[in-house]
VOVO-259784 format. One record per atom (N, C-alpha, C): atom name; x, y, z. Coordinates in pm, 1 decimal. Layout:
CA X Y Z $
...
//
This chain:
N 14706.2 -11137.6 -12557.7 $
CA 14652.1 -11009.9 -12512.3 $
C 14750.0 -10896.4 -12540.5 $
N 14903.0 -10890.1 -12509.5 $
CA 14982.3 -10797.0 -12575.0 $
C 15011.2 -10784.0 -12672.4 $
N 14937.2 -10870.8 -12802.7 $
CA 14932.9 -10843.6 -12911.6 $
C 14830.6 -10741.2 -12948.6 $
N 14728.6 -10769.5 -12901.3 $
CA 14663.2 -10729.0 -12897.8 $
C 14634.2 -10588.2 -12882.6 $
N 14640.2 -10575.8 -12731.3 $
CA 14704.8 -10415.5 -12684.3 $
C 14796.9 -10353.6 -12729.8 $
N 14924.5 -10418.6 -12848.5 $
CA 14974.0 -10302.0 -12920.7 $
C 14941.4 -10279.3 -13061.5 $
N 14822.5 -10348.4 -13106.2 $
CA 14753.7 -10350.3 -13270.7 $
C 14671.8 -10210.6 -13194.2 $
N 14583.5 -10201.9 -13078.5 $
CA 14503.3 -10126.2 -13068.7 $
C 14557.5 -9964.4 -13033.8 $
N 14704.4 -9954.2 -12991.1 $
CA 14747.9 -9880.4 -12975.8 $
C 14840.9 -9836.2 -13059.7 $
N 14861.7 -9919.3 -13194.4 $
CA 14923.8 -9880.5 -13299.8 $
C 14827.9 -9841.2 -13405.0 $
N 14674.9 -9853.9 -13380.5 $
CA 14553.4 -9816.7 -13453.7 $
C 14491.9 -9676.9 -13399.3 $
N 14512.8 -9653.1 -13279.7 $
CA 14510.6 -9540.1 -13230.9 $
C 14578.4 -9392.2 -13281.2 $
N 14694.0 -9465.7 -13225.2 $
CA 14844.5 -9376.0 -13307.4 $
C 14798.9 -9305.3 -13431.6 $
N 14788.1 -9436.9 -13518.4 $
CA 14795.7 -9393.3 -13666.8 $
C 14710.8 -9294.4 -13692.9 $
N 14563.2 -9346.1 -13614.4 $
CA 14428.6 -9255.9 -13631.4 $
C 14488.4 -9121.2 -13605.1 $
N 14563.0 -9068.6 -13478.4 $
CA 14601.3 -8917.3 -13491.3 $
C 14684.3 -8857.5 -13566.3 $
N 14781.8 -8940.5 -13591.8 $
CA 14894.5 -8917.7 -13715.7 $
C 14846.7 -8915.3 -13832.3 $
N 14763.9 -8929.1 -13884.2 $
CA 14648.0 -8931.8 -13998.6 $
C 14617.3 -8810.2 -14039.1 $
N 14562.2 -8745.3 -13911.3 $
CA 14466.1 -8606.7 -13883.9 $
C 14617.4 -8513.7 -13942.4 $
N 14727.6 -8550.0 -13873.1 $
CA 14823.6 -8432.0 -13950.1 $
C 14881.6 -8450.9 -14038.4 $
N 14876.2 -8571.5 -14110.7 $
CA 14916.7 -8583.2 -14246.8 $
C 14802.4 -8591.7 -14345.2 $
N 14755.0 -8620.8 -14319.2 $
CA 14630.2 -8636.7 -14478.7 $
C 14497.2 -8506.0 -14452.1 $
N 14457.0 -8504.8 -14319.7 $
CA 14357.4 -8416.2 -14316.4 $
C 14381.2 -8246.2 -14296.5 $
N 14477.3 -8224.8 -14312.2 $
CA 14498.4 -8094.8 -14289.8 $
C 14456.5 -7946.9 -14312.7 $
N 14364.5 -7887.0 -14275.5 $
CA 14255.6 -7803.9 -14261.8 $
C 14160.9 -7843.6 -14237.6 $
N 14114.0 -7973.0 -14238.4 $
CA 13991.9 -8063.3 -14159.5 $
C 13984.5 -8014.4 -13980.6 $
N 13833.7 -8041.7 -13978.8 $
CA 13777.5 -8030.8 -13828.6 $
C 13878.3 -8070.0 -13745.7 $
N 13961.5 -8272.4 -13743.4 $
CA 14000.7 -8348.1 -13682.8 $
C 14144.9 -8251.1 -13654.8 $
N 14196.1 -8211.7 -13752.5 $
CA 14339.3 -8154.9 -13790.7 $
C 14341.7 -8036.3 -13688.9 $
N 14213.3 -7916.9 -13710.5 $
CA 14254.8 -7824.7 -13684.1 $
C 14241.0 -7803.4 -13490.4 $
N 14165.9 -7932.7 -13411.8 $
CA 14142.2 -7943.3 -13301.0 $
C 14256.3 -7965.5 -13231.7 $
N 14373.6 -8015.6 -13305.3 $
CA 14501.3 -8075.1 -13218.9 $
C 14478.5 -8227.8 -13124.9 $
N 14449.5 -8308.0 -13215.5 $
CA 14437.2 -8416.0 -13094.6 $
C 14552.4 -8465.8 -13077.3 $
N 14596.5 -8567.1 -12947.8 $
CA 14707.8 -8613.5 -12934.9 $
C 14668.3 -8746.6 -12837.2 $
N 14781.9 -8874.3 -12858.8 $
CA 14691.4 -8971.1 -12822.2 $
C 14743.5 -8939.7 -12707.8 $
N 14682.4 -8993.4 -12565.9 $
CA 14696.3 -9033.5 -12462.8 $
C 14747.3 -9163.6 -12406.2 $
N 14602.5 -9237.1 -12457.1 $
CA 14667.8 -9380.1 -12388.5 $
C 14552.4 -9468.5 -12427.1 $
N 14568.3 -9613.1 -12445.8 $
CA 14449.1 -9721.4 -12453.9 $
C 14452.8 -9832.4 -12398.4 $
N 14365.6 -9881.9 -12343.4 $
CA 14347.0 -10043.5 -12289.9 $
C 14290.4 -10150.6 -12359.8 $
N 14342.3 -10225.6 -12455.1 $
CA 14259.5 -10349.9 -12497.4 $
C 14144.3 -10428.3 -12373.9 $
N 14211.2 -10435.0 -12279.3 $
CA 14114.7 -10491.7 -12186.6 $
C 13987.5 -10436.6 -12099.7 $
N 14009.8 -10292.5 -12117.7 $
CA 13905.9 -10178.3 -12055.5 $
C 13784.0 -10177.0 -12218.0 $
N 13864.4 -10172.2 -12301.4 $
CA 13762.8 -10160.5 -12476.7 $
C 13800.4 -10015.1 -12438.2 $
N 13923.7 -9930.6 -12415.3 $
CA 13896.8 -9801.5 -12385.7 $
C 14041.5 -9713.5 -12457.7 $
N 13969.7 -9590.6 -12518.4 $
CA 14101.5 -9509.6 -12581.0 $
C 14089.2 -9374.6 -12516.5 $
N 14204.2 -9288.4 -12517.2 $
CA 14191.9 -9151.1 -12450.5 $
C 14261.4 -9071.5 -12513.4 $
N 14210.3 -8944.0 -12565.8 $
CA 14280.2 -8886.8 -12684.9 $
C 14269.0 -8716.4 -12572.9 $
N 14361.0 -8627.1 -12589.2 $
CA 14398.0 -8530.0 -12524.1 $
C 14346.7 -8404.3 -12621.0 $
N 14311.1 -8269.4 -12612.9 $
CA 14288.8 -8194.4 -12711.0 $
C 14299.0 -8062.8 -12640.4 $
N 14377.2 -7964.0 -12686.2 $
CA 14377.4 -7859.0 -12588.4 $
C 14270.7 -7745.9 -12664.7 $
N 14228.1 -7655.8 -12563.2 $
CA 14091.6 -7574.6 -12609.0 $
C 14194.5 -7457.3 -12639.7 $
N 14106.0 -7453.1 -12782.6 $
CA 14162.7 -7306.5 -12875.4 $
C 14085.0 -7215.5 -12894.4 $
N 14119.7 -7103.7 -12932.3 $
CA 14023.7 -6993.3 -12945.1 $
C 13910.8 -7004.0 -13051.7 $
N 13961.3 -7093.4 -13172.6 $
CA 13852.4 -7106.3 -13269.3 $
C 13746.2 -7181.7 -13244.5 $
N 13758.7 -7285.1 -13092.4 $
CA 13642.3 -7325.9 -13081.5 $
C 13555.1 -7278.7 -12942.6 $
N 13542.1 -7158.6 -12940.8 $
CA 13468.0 -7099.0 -12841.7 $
C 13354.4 -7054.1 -12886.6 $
N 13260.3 -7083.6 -12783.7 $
CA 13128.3 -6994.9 -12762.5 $
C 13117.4 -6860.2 -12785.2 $
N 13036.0 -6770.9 -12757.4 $
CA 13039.4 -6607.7 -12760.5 $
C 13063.0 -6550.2 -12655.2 $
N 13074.9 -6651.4 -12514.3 $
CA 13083.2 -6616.2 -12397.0 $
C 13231.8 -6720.3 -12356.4 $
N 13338.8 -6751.0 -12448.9 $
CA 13415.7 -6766.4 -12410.5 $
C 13505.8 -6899.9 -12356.3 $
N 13380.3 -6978.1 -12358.8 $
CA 13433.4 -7148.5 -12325.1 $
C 13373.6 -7223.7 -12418.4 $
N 13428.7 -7350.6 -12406.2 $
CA 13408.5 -7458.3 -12536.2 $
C 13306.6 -7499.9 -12627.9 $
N 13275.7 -7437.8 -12750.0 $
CA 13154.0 -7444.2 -12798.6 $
C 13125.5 -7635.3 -12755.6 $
N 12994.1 -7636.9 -12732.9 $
CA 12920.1 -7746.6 -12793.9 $
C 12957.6 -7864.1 -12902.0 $
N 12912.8 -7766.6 -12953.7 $
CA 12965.4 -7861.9 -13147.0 $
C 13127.1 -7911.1 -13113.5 $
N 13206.2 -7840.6 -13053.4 $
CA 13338.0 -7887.9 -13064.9 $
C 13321.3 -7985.2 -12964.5 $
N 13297.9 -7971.0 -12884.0 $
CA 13326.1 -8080.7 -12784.6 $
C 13245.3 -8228.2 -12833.1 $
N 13145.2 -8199.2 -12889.9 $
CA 13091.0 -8293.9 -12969.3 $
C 13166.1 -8383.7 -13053.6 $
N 13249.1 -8267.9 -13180.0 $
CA 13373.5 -8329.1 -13257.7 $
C 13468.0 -8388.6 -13171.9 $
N 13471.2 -8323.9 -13086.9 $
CA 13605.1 -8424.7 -13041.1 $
C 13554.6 -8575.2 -12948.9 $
N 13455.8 -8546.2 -12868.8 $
CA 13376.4 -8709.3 -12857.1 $
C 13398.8 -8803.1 -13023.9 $
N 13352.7 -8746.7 -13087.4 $
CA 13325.5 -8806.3 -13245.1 $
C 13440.1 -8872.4 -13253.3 $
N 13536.2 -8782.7 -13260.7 $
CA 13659.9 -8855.5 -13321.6 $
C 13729.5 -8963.9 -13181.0 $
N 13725.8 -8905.8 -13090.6 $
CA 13786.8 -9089.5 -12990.0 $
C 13680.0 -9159.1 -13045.7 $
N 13581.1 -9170.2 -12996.8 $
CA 13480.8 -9296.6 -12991.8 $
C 13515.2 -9334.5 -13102.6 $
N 13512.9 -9248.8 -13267.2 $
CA 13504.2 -9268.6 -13374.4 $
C 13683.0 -9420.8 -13420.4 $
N 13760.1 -9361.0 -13317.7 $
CA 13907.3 -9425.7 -13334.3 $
C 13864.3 -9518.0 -13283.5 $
N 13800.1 -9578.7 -13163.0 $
CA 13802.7 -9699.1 -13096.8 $
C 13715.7 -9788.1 -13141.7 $
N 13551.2 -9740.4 -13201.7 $
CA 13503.9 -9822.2 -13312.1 $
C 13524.5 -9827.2 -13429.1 $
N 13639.0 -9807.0 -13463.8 $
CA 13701.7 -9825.3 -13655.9 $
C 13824.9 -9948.1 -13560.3 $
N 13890.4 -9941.7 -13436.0 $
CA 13954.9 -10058.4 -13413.4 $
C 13883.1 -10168.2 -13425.4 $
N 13774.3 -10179.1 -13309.3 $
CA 13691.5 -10288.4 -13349.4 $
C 13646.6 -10340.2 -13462.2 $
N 13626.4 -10256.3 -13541.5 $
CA 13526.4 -10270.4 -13694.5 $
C 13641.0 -10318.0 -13805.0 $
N 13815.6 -10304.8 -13760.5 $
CA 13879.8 -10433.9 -13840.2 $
C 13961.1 -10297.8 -13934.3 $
N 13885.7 -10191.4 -13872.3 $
CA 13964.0 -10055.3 -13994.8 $
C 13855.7 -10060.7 -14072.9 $
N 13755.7 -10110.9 -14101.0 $
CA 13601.7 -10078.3 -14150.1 $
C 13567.6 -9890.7 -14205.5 $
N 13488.8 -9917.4 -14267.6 $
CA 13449.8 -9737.4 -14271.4 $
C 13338.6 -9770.2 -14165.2 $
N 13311.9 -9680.3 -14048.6 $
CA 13230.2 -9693.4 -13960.5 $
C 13157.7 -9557.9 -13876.4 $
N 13088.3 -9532.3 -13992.8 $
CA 13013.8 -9352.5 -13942.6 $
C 12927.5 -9378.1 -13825.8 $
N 12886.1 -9260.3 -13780.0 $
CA 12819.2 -9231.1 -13665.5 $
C 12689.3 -9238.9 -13729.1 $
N 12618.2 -9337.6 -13616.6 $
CA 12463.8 -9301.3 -13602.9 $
C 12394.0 -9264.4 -13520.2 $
N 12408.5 -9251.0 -13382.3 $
CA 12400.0 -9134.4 -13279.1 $
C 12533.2 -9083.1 -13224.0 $
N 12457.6 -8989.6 -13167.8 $
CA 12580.6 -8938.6 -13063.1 $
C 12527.1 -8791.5 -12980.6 $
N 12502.2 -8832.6 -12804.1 $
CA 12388.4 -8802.0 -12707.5 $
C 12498.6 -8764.0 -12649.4 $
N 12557.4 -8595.1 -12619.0 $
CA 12626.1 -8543.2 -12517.4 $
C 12515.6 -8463.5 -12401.8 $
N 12591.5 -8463.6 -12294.3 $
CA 12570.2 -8450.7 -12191.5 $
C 12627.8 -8331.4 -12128.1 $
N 12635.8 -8188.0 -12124.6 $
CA 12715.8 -8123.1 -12060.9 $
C 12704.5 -8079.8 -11917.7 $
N 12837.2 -8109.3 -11860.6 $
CA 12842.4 -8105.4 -11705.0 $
C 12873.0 -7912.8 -11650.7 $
N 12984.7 -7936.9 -11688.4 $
CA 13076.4 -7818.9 -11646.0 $
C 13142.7 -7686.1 -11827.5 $
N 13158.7 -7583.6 -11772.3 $
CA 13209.3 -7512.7 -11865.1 $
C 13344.8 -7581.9 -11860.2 $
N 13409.1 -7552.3 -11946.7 $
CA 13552.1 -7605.7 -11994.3 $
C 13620.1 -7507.9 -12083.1 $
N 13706.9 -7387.9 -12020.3 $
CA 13767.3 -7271.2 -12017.6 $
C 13815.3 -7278.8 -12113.1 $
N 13921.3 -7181.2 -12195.1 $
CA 14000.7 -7170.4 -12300.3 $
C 14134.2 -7180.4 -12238.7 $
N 14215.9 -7235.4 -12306.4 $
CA 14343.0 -7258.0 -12296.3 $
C 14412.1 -7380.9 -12214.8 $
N 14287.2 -7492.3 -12118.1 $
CA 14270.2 -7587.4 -12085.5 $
C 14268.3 -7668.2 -12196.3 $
N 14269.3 -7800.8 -12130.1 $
CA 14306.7 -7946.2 -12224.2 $
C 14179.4 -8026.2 -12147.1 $
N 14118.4 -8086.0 -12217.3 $
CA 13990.2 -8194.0 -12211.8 $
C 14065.5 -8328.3 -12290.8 $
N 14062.3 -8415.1 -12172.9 $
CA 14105.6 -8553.5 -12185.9 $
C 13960.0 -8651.9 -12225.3 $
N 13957.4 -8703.5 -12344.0 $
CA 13842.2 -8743.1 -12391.0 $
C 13867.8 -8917.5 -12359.0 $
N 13790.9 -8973.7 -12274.5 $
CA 13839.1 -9101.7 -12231.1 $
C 13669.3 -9147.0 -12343.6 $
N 13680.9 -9276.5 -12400.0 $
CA 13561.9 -9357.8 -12490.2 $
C 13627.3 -9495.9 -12403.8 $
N 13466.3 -9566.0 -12409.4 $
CA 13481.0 -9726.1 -12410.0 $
C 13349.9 -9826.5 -12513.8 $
N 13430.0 -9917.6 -12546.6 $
CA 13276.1 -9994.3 -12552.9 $
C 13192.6 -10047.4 -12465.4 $
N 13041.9 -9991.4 -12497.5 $
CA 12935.4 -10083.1 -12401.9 $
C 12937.0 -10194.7 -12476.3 $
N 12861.2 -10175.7 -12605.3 $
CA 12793.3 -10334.0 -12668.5 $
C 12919.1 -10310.5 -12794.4 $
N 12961.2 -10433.3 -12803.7 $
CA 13015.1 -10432.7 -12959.1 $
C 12945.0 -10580.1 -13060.5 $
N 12901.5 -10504.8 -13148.4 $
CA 12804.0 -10624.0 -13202.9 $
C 12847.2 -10628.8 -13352.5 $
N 12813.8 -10666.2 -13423.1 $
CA 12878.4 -10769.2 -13574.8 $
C 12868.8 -10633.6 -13684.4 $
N 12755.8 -10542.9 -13657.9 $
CA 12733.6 -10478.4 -13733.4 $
C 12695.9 -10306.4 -13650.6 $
N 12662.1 -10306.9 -13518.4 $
CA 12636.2 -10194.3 -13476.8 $
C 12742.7 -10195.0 -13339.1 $
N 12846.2 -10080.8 -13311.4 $
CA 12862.8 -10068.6 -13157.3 $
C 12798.1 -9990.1 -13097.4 $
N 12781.7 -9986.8 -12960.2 $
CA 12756.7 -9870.2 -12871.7 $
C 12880.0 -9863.5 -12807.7 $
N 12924.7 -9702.9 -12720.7 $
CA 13007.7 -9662.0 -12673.3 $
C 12966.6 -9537.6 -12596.8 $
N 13037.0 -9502.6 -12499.7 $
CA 13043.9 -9389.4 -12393.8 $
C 13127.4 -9332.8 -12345.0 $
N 13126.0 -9185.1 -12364.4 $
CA 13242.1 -9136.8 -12329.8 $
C 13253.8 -9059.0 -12248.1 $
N 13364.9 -9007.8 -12137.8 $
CA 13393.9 -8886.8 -12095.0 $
C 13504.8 -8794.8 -12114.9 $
N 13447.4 -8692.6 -12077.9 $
CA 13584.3 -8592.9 -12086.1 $
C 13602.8 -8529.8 -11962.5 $
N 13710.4 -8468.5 -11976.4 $
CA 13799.1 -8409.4 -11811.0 $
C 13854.9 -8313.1 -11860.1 $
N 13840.6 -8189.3 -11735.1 $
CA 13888.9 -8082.3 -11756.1 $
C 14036.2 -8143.6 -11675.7 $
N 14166.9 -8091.3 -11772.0 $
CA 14263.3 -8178.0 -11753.9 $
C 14350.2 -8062.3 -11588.7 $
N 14328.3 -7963.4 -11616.8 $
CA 14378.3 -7907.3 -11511.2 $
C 14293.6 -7928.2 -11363.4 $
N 14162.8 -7918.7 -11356.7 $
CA 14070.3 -7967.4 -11223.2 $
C 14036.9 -8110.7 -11255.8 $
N 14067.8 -8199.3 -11311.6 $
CA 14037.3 -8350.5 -11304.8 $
C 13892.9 -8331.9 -11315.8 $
N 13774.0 -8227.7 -11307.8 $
CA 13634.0 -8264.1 -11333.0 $
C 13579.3 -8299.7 -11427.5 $
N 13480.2 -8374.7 -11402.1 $
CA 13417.1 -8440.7 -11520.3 $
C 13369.9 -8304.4 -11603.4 $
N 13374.1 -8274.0 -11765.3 $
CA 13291.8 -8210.9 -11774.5 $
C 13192.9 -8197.2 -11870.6 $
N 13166.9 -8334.5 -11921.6 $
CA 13076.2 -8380.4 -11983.1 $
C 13087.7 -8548.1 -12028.1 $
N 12961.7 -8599.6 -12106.4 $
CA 12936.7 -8716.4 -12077.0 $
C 12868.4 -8773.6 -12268.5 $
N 12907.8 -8856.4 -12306.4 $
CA 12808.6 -8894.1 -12458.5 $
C 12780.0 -9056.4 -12419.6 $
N 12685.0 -9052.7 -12544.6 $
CA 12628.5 -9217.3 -12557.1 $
C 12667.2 -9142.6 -12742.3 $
N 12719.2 -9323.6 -12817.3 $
CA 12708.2 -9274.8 -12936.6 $
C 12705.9 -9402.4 -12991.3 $
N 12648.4 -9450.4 -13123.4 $
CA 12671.5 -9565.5 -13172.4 $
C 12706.0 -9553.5 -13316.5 $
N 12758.6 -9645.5 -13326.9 $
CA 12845.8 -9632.9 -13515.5 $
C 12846.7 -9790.1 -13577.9 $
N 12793.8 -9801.7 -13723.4 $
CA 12776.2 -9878.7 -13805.7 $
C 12918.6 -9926.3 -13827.6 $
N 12888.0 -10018.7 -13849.5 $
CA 13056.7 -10102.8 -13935.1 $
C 12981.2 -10140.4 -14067.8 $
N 13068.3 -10091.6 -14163.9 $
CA 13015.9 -10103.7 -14302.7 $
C 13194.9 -10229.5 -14340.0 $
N 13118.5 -10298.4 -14444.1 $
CA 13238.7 -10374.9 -14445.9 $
C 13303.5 -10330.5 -14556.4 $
N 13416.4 -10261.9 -14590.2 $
CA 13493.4 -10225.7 -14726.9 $
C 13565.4 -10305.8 -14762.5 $
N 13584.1 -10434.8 -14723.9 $
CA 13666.2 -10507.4 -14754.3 $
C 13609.7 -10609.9 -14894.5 $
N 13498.7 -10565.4 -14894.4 $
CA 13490.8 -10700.9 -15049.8 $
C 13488.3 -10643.5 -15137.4 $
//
């Protein structure tokens, strides 16, 4: 199991260290993610992202679409662990918004797996407004495992 838990947290890692070396001017890059923390035994990763001005609404708090991207990309890190490092795109992804989530705050994006299956996962995520601990929104998302390996 602690092998385990540090492949998944050395797959994590890499996934954000990625975003600032190879993707740079990309969506992933320009959001600032930073890892948090993961549990092999929860199926769960938590990636940190602080709210910037480029991704605001017209009224000032966290567009939509961004908060969306940034669901995308945890869930997206924790089913490419499972999937072996697989290419593994999104085929849904059902947010939920609770609460506004201010500018200059940090949203802690916690993902887990529900179902992990041979060829499709499901997963669910939340996020937290990191200064009031509130929930402030909620996704369902599922992603293909394509196999690149042959």
């Amino acid at each position: 199991m602690i092998d385990n838990q540090k492949k998944m947290e050395e797959v994590a890692r890499a996934s954000v260290n990625e975003v600032y070396e190879k993707q740079v001017g990309r969506v992933n890059h320009l959001m600032e993610p930073k890892f948090i923390g993961c549990s092999y035994e929860d199926q769960s990763v938590s990636i940190g992202f602080p709210i910037l001005e480029w991704e605001l609404n017209r009224v000032g708090i966290l567009h939509g679409g961004a908060l969306g991207a940034m669901f995308d990309f945890t869930l997206g890190i924790l089913t490419r662990f499972y999937a072996g490092l697989n290419f593994s795109p999104t085929i849904s992804l059902e947010t939920t918004f609770l609460k506004s989530i201010p500018f200059k705050d940090e949203l802690i994006v916690k993902g887990r797996v529900v179902y992990l299956g041979r060829n499709i996962t499901h997963l669910y995520g939340e996020a937290y407004i990191k200064s009031s601990g509130k929930l402030a929104a909620t996704a369902k998302a599922s992603y293909m495992n394509i196999d690149t390996k042959k």
